[in-house]
N, C-alpha and C positions, 0 to 999 in steps of 0.2 A: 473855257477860261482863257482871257490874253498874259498872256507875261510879258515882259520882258527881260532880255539876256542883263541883267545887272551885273557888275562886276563885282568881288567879292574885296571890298578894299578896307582896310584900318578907319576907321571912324570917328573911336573914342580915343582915350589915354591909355583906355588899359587893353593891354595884349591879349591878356587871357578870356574876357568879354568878347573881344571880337574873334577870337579864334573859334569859339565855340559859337557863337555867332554865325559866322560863315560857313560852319561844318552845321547845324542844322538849316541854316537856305539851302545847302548844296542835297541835304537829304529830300529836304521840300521839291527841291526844280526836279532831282530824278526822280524821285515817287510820282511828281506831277505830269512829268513825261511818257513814263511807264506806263501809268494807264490812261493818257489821252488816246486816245481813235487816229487822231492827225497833228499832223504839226507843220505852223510857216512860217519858213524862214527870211526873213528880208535878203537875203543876198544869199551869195554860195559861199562865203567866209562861214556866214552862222550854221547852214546846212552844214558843212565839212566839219565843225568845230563840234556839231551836235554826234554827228556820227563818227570823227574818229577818236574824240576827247568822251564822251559819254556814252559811247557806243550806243547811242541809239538808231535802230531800225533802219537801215538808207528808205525804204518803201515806206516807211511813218510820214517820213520828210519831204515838203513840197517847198520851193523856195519861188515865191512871188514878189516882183519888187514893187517899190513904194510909187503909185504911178503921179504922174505929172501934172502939169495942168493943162485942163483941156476946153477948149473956147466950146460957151454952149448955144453957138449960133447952127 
């Protein structure tokens, strides 16, 4: 499964929709996390963010960045 780190921001009008909203994403991404095998993270902000905000695993987490463009001569 890919995810991405989405941020958990007000949407609608109504408060109480998205509060409960954003508390079942936030049960999704760590249930999802939980039992992934592996996880990668685009930078060491998202790695650090995953392991000290979510405590997940530091050895789960591999942080690969987004690579470049590379001339195919």
């Amino acid at each position: 499964m890919v995810r991405n780190m989405e941020p958990f921001v007000k949407i609608s009008n109504n408060p109480v929709k998205e509060l409960i909203k954003n508390k079942l994403k936030k049960i999704i991404f760590l249930n999802s996390c939980n039992k992934s095998n592996h996880i990668i993270a685009v930078s060491n902000f998202v790695k650090n963010t995953l392991v000290d905000k979510y405590k997940i695993n530091n050895n789960k987490v591999s942080r690969v960045y987004h690579a470049g463009a590379v001339p195919l001569n």
